[in-house]
C-alpha positions in Angstrom: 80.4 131.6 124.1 80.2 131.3 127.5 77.7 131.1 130.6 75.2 128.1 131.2 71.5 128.0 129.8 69.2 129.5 132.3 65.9 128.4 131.1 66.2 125.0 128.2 63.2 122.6 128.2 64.3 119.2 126.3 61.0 118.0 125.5 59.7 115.1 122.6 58.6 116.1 119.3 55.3 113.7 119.2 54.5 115.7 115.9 54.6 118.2 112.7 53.4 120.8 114.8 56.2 120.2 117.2 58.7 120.7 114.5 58.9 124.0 113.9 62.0 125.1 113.2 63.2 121.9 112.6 64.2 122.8 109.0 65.9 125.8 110.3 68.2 124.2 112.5 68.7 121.0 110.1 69.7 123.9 107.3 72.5 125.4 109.8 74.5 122.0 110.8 74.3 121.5 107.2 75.9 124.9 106.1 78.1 124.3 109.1 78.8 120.4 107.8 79.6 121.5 104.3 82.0 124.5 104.8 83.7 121.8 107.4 83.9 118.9 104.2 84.8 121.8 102.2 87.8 122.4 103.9 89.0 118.7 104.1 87.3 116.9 101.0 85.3 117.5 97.7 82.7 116.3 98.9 79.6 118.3 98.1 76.4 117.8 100.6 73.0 117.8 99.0 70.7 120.2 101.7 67.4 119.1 100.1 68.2 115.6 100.1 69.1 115.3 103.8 66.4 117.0 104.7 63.9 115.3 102.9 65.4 112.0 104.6 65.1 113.4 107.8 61.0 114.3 107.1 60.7 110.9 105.3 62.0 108.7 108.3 60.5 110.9 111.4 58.2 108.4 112.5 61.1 106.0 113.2 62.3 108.9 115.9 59.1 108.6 117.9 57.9 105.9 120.4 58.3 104.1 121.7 61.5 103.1 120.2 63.0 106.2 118.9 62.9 109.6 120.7 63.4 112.8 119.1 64.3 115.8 121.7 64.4 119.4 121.0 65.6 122.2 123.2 64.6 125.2 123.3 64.9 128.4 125.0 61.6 130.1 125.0 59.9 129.6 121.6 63.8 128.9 119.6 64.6 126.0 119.1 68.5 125.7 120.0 69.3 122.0 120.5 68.4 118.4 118.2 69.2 114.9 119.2 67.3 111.9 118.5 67.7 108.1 118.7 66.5 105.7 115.9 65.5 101.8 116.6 68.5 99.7 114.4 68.0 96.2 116.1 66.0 95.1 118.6 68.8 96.0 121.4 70.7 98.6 119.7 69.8 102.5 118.7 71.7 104.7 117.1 72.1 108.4 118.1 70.7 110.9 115.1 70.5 114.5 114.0 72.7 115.7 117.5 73.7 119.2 116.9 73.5 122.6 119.1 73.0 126.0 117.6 76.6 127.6 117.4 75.9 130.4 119.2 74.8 128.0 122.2 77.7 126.0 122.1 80.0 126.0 125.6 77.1 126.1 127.8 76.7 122.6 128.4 73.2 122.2 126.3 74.9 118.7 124.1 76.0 117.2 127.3 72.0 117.8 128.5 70.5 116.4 124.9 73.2 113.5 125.1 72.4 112.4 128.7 68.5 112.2 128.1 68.9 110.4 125.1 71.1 107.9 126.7 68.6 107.8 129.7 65.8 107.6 127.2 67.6 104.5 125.6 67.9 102.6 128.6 64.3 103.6 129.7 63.5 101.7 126.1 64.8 98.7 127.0 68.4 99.4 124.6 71.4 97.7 125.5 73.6 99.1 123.4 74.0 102.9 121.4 75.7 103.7 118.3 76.5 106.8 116.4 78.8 108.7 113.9 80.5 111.4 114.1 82.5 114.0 111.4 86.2 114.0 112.3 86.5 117.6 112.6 83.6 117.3 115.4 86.1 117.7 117.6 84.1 119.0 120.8 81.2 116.6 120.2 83.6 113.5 119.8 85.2 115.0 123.2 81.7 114.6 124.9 80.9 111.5 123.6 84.3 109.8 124.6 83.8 112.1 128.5 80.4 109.9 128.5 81.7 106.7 127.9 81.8 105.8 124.1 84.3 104.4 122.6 85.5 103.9 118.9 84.2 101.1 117.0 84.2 99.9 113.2 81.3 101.3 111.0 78.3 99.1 111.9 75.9 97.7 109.1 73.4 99.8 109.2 75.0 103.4 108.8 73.1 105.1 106.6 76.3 107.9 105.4 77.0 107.9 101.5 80.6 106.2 101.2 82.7 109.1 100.1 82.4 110.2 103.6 83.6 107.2 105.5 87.0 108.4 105.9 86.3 111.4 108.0 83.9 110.0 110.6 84.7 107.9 113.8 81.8 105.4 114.9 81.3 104.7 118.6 79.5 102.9 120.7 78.5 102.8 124.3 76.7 99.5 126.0 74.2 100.3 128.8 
């Protein structure tokens, strides 16, 4: 890995024309997400239907109560993170996740903060998100920013069979 991102602009996707390469990056946490259940579970994750759910429910991302942020480094898009409205005081962080050969270079940390400076900008008092157990360096950053564990909250969208392996947090702001 190693050295810091010389030139990242974290800017809103207010659009479909904002989201190319979208798929591409949703497609690579997903191969990355599956070979990690893989290893632990038998659980089996459907590509197509994730990404249709993301495409379906992209409006929810945008204002002015959701925000959904992409990073890129020139024209590549290396970075994702999003918040979605849940309640009237509460968001829930979404679709986080940083290109693996990015990683190290302090690009999540940048994503997280503006999302959690977005979400007090909104009016939120309170963020929630999920997170795979083997997530180990993303569960690090979250905890370094002031989450802490919490039960699974009502309105978690993730399929059952994986409710074992993830750790729910919150943070109140």
């Amino acid at each position: 890995m190693g050295g810091l991102i010389l030139s990242v602009d974290i800017v809103f996707a207010r659009g479909a024309d904002d989201l190319d390469g979208l798929s591409e990056v949703i497609r690579e946490y997903l191969s990355f997400t599956a070979d990690q259940y893989r290893e632990i579970s038998s659980i089996e994750i459907d590509a197509e239907a994730y990404l249709k759910k993301t495409f379906s429910e992209i409006d929810s991302y945008y204002p002015p109560r959701g925000r959904f942020l992409l990073a890129r480094e020139g024209q590549r898009l290396i970075g994702i993170g999003s918040l979605k409205p849940i309640r009237d005081e509460t968001c829930e962080i979404k679709r986080m996740y940083v290109l693996p050969d990015q990683r190290g270079k302090g690009l999540g940390k940048m994503i997280l903060v503006r999302l959690i400076d977005e979400a007090k900008e909104i009016g939120y008092a309170k963020v929630l998100l999920e997170a795979a157990c083997f997530s180990t360096a993303a569960l690090s950053l979250y905890r370094a920013m002031g989450f802490t564990d919490t039960d699974r909250h009502l309105e978690a969208e993730t399929d059952e069979a994986f409710r074992e392996y993830l750790v729910y947090m919150e943070m109140k702001i």
